[in-house]
Each structure stands twice: as structure tokens, then as C-alpha cells.
N, CA, C, O and CB atoms as a CASP TS submission, in Angstrom:
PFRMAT TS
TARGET T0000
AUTHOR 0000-0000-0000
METHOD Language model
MODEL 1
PARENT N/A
ATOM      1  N   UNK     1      84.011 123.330  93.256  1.00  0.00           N
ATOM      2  CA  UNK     1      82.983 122.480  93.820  1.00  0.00           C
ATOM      3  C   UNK     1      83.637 121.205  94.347  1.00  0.00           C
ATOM      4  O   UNK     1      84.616 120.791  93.727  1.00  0.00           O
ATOM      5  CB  UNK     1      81.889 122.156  92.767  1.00  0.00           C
ATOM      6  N   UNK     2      83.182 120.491  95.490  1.00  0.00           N
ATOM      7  CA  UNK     2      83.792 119.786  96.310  1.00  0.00           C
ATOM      8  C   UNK     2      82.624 118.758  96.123  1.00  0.00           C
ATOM      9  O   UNK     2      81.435 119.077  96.119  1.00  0.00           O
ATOM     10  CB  UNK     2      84.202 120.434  97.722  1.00  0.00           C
ATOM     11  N   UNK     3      83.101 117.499  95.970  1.00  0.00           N
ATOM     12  CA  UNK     3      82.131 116.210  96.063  1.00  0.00           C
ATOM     13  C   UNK     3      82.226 114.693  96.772  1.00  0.00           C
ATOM     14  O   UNK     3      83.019 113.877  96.301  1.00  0.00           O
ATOM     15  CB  UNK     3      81.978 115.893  94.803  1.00  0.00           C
ATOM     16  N   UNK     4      81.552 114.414  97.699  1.00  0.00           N
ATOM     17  CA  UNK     4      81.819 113.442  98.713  1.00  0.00           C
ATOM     18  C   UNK     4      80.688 112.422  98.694  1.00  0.00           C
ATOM     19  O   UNK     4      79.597 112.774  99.143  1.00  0.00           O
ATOM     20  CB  UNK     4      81.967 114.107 100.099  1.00  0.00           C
ATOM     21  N   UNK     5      80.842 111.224  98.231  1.00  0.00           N
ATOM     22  CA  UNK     5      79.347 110.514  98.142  1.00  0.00           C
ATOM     23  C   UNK     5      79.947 108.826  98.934  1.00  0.00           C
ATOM     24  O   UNK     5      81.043 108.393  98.581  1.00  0.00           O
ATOM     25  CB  UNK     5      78.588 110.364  95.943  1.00  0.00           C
ATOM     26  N   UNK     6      79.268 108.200  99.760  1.00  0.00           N
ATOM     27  CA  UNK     6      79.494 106.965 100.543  1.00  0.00           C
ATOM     28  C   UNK     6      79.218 106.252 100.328  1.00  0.00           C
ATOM     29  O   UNK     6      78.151 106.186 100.937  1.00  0.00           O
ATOM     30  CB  UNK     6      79.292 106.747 101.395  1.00  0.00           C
ATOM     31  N   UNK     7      79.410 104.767  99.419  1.00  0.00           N
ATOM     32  CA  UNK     7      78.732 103.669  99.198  1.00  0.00           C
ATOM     33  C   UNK     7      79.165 102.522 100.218  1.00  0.00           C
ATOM     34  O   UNK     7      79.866 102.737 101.207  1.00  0.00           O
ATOM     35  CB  UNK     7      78.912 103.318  97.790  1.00  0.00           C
ATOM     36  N   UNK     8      78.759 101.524  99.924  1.00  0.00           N
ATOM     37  CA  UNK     8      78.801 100.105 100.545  1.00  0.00           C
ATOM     38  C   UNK     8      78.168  98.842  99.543  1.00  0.00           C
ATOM     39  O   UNK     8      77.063  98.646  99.037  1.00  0.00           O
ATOM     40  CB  UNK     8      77.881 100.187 101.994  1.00  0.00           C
ATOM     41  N   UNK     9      79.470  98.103  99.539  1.00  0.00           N
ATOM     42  CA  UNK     9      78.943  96.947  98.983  1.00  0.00           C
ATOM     43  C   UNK     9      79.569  95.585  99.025  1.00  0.00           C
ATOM     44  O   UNK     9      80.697  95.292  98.629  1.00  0.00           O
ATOM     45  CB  UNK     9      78.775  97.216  97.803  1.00  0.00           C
ATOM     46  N   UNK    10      78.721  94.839  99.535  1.00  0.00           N
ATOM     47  CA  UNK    10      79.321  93.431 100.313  1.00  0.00           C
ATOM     48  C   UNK    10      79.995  93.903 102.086  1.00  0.00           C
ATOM     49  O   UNK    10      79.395  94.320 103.077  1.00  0.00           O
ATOM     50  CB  UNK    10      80.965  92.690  99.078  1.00  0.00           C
ATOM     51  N   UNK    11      80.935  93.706 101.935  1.00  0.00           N
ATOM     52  CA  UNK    11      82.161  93.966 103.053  1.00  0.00           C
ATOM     53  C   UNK    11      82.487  94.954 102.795  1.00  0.00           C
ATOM     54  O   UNK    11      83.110  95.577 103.655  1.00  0.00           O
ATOM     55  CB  UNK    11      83.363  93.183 103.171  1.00  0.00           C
ATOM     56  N   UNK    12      82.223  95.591 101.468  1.00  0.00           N
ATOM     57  CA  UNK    12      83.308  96.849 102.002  1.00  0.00           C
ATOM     58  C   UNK    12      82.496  98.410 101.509  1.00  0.00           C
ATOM     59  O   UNK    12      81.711  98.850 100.670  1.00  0.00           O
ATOM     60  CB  UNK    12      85.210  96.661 100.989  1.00  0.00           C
ATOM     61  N   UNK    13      83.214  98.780 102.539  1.00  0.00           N
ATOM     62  CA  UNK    13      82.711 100.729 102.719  1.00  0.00           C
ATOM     63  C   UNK    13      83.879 101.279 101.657  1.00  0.00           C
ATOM     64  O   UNK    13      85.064 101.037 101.427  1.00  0.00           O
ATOM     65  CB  UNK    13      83.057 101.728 104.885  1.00  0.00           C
ATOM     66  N   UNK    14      82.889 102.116 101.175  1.00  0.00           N
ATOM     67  CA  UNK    14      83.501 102.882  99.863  1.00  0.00           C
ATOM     68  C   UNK    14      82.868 104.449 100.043  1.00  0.00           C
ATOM     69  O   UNK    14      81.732 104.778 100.387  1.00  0.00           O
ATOM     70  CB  UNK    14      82.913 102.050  98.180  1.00  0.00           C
ATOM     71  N   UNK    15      84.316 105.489  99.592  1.00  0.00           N
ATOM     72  CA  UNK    15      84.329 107.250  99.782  1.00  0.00           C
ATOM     73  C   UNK    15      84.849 107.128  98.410  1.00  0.00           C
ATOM     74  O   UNK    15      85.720 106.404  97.928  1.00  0.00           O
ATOM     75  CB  UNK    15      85.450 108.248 101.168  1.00  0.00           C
ATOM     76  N   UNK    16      83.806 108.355  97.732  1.00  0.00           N
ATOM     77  CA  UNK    16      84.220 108.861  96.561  1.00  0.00           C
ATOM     78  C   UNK    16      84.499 110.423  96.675  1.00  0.00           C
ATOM     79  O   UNK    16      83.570 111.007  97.232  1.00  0.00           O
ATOM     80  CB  UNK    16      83.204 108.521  95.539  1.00  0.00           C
ATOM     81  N   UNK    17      85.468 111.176  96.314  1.00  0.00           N
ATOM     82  CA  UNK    17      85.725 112.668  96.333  1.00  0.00           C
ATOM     83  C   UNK    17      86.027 113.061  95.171  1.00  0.00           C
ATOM     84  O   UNK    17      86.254 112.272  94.253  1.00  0.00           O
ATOM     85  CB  UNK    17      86.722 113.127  97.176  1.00  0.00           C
ATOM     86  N   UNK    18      86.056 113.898  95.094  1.00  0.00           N
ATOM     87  CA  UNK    18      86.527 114.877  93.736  1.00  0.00           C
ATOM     88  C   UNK    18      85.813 116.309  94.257  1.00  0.00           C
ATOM     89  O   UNK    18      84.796 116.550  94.908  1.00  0.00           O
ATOM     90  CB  UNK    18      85.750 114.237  91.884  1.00  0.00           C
ATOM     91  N   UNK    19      86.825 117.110  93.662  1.00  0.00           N
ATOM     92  CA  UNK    19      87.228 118.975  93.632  1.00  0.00           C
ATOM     93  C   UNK    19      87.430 118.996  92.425  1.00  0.00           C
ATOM     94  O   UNK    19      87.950 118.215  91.629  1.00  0.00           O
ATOM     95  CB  UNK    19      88.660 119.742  94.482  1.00  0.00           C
ATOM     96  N   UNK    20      86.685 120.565  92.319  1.00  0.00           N
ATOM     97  CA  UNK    20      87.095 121.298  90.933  1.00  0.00           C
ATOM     98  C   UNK    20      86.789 122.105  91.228  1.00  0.00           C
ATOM     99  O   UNK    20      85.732 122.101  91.860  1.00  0.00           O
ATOM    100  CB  UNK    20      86.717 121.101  89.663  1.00  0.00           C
ATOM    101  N   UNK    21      87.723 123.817  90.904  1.00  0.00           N
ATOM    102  CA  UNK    21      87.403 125.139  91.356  1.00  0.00           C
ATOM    103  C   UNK    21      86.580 125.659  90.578  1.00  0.00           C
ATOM    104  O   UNK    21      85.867 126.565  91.010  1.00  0.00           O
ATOM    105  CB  UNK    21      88.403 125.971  91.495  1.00  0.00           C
ATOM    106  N   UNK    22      86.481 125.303  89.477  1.00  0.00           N
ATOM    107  CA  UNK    22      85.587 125.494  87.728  1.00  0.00           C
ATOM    108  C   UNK    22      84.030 124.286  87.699  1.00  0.00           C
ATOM    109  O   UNK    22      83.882 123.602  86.687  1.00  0.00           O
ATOM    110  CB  UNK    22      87.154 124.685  85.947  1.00  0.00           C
ATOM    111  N   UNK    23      83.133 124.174  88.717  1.00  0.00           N
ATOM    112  CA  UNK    23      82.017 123.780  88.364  1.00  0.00           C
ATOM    113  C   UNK    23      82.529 122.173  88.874  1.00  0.00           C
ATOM    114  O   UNK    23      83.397 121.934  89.712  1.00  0.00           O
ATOM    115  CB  UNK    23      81.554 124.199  86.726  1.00  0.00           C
ATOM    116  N   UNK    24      81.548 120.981  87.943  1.00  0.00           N
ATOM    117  CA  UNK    24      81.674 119.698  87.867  1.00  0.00           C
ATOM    118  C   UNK    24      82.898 118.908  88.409  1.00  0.00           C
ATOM    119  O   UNK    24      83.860 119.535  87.965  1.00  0.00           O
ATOM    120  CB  UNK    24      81.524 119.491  86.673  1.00  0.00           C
ATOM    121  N   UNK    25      83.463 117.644  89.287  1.00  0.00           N
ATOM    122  CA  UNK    25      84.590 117.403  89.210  1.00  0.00           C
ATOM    123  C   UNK    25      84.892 116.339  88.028  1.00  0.00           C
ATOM    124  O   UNK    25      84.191 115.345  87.843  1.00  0.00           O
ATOM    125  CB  UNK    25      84.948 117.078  90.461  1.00  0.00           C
ATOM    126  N   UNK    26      85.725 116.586  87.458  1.00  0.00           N
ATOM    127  CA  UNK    26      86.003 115.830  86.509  1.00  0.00           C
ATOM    128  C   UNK    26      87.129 114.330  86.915  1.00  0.00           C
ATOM    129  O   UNK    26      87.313 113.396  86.133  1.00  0.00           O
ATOM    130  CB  UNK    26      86.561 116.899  85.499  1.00  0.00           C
ATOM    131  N   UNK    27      87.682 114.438  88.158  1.00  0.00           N
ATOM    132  CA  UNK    27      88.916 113.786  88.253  1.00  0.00           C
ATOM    133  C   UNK    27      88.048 113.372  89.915  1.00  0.00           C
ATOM    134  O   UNK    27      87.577 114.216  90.677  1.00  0.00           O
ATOM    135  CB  UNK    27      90.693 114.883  88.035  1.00  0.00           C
ATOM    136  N   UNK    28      88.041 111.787  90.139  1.00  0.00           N
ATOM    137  CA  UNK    28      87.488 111.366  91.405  1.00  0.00           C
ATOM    138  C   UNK    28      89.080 110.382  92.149  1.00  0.00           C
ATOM    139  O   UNK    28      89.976 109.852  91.491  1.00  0.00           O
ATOM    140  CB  UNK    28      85.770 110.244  91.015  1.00  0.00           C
ATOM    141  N   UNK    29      88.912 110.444  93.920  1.00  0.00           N
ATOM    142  CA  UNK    29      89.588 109.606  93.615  1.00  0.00           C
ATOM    143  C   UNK    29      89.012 108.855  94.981  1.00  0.00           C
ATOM    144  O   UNK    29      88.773 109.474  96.018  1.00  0.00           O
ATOM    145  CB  UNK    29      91.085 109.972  93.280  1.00  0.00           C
ATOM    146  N   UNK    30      88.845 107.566  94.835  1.00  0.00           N
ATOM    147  CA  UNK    30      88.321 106.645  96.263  1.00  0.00           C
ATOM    148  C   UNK    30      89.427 106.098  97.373  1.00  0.00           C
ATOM    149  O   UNK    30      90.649 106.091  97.522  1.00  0.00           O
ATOM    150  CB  UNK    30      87.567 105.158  95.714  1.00  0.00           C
ATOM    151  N   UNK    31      88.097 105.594  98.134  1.00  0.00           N
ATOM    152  CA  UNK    31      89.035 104.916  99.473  1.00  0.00           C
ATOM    153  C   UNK    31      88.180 104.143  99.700  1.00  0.00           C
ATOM    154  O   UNK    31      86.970 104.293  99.530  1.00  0.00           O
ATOM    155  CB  UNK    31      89.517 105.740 100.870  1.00  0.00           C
ATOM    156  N   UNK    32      88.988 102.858 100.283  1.00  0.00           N
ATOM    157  CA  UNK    32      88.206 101.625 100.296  1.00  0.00           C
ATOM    158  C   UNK    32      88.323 101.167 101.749  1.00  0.00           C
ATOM    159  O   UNK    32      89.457 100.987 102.191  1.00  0.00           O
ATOM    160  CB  UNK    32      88.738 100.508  99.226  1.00  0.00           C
ATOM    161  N   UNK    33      87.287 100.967 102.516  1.00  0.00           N
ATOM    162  CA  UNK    33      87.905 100.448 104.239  1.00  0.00           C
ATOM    163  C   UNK    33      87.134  98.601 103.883  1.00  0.00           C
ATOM    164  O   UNK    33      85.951  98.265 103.847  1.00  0.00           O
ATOM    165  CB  UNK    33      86.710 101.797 106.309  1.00  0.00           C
ATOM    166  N   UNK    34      88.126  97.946 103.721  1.00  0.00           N
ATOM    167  CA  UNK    34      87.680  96.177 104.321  1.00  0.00           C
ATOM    168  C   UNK    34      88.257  95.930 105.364  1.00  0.00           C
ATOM    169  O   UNK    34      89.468  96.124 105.467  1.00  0.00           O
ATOM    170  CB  UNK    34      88.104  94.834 103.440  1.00  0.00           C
ATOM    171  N   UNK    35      87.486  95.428 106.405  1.00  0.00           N
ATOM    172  CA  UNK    35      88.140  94.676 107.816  1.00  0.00           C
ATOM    173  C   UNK    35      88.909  95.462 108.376  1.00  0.00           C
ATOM    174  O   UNK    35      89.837  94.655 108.307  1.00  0.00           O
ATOM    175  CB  UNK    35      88.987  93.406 107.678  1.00  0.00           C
ATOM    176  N   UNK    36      89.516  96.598 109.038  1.00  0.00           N
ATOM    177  CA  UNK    36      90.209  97.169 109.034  1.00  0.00           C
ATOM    178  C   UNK    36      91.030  98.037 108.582  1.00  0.00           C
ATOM    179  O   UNK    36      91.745  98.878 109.126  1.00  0.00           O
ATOM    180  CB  UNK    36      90.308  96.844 109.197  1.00  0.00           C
ATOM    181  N   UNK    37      90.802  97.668 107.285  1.00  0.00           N
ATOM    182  CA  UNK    37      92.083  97.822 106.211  1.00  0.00           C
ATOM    183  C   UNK    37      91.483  99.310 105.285  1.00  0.00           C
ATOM    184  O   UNK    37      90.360  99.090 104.830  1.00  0.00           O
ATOM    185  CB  UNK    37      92.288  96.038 104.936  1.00  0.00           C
ATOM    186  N   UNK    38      92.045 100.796 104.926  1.00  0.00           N
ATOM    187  CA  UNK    38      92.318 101.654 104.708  1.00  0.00           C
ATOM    188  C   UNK    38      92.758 101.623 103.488  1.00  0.00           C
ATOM    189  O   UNK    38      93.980 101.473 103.510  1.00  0.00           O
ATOM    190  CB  UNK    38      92.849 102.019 105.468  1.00  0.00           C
ATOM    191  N   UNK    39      92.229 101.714 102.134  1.00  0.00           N
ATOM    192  CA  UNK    39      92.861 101.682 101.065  1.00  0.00           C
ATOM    193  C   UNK    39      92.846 102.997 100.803  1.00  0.00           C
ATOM    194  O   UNK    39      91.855 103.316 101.460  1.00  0.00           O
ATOM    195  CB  UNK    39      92.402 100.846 100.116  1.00  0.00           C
ATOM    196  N   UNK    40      93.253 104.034 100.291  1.00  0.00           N
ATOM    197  CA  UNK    40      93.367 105.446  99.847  1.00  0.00           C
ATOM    198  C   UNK    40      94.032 105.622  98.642  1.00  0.00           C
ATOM    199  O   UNK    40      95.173 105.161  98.593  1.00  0.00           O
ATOM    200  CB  UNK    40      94.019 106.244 100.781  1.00  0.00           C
ATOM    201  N   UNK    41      93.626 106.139  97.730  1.00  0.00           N
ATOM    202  CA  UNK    41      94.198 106.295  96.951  1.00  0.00           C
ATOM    203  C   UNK    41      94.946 107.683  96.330  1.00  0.00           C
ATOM    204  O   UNK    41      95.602 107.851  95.302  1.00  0.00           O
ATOM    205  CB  UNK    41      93.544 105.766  96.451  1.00  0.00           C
ATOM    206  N   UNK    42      94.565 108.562  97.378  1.00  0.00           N
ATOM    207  CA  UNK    42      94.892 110.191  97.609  1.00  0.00           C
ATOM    208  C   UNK    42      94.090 110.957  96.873  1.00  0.00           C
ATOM    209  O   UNK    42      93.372 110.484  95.992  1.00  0.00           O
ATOM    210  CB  UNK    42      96.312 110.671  97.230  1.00  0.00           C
ATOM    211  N   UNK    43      94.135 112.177  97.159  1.00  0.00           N
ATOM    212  CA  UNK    43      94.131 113.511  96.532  1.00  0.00           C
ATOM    213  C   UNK    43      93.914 114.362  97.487  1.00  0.00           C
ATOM    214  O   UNK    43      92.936 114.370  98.235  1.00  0.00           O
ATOM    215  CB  UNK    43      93.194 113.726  95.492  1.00  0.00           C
ATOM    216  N   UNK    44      94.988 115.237  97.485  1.00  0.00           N
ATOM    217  CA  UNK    44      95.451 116.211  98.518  1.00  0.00           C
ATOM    218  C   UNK    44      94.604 117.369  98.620  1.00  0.00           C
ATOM    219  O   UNK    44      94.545 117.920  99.719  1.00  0.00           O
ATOM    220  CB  UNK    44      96.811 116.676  98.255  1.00  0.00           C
ATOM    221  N   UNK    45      93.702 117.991  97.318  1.00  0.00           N
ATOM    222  CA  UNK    45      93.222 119.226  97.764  1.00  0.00           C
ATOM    223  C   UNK    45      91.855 118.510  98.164  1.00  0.00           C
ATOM    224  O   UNK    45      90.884 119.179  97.812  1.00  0.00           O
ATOM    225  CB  UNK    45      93.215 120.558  96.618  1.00  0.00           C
ATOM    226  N   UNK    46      91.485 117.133  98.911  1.00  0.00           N
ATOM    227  CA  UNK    46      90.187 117.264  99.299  1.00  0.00           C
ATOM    228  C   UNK    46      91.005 116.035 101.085  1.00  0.00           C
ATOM    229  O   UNK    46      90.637 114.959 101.555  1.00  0.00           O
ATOM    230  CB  UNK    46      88.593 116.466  97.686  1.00  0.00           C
ATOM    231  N   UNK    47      91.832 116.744 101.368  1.00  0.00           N
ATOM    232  CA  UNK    47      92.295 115.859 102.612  1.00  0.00           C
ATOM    233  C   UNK    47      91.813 116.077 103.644  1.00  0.00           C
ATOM    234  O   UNK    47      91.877 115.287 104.586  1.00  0.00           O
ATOM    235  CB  UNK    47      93.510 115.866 102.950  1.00  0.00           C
ATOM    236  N   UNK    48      91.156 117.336 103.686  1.00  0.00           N
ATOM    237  CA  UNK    48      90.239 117.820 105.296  1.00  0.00           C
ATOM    238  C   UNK    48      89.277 116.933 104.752  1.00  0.00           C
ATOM    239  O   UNK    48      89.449 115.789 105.174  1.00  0.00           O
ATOM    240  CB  UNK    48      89.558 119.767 105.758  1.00  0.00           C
ATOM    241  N   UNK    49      88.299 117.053 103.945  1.00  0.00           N
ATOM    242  CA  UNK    49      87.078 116.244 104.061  1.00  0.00           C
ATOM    243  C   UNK    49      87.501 114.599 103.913  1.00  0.00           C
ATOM    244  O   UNK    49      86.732 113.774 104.407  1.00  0.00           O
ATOM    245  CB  UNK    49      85.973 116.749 102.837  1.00  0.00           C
ATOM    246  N   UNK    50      88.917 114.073 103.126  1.00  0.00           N
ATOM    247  CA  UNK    50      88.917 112.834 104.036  1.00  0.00           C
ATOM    248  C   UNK    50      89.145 112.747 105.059  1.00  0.00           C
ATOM    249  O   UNK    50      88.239 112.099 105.583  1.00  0.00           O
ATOM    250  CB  UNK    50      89.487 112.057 103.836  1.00  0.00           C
ATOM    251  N   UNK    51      89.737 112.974 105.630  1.00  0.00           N
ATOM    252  CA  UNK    51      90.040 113.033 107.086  1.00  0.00           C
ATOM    253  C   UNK    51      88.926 112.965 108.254  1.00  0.00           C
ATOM    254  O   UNK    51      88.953 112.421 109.358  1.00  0.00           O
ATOM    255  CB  UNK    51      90.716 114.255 107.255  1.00  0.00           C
ATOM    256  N   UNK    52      87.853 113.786 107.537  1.00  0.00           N
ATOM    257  CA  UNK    52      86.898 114.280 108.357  1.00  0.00           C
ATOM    258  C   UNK    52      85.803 112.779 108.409  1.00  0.00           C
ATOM    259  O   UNK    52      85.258 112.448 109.462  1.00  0.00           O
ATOM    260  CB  UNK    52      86.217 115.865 107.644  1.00  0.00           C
ATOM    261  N   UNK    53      85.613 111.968 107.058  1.00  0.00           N
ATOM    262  CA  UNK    53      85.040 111.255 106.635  1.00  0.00           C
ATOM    263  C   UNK    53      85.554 109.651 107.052  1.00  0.00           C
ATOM    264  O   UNK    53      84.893 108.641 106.811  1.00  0.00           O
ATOM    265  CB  UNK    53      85.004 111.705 105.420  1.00  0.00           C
ATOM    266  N   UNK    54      86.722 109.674 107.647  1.00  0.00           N
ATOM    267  CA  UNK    54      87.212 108.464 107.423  1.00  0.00           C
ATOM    268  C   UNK    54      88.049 108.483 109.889  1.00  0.00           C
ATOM    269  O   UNK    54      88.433 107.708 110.765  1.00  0.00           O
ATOM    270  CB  UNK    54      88.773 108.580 105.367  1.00  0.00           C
ATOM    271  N   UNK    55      87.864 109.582 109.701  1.00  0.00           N
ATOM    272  CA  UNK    55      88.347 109.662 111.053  1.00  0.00           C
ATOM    273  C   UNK    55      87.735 108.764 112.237  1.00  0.00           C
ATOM    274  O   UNK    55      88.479 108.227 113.058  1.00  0.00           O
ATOM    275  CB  UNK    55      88.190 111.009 111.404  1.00  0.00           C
ATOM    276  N   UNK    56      86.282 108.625 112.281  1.00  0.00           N
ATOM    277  CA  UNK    56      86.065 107.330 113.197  1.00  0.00           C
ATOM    278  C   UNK    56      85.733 106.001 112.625  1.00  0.00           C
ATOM    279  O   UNK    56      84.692 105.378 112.838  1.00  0.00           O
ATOM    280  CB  UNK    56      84.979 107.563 114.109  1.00  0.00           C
ATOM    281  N   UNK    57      86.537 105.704 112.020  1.00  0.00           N
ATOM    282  CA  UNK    57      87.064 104.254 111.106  1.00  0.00           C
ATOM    283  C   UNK    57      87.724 103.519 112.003  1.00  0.00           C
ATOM    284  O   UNK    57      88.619 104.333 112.228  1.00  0.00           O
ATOM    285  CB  UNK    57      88.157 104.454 109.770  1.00  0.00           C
ATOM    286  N   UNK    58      88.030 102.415 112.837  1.00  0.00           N
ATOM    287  CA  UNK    58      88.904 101.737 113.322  1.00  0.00           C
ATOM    288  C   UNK    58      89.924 100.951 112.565  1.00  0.00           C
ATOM    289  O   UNK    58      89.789  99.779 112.213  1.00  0.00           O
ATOM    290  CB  UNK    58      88.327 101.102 114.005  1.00  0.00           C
ATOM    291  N   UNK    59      91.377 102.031 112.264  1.00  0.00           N
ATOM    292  CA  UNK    59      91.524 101.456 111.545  1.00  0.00           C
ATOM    293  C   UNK    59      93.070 100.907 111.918  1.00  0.00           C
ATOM    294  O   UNK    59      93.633 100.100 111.178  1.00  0.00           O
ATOM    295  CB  UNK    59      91.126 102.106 110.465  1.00  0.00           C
TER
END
């Protein structure tokens, strides 16, 4: 199961993800866009849906 949820607060835009092939994700990991700026903090088996999520970002 694959999980993608979008917040915002103040200035800054916030992506939460987490995967798990077994149900629930147990392990999340975010990305933070302020002013430009791209914080990522990775996780590779959910990189198409960042990518997909973060692609018209000016960043």
C-alpha cells in the first residue's frame, strides 16, 4: 500500500509518503518546499509518486 497526503502550514508546503507491500505504512518520509527551497528527505521505493507530486514546483 502506497500513501501520499499534502499539507500546508504557514509558508510552507508539506508531502508525506510511505509504502508498505504488507497493508499499513509503518515508515513515512516528508518533503518540505519553502520559497523555493526543496527539502527531501528520500525514500526510493515511492520516487515516481514524488516526482510526480513535486514536479511542477518551481524549484
Amino acid at each position: 500500500m502506497k500513501f501520499v497526503k499534502t499539507f500546508v502550514h504557514d509558508d510552507v508546503q508539506g508531502y508525506k509518503f510511505g509504502s508498505n507491500p504488507f497493508g499499513q505504512p509503518k515508515v513515512f518520509s516528508h518533503i518540505y518546499f519553502i520559497d523555493g527551497l526543496l527539502i527531501d528527505t528520500g525514500h526510493y521505493n515511492m520516487r515516481q509518486e514524488i516526482f510526480t507530486a513535486v514536479s511542477s514546483l518551481p524549484v
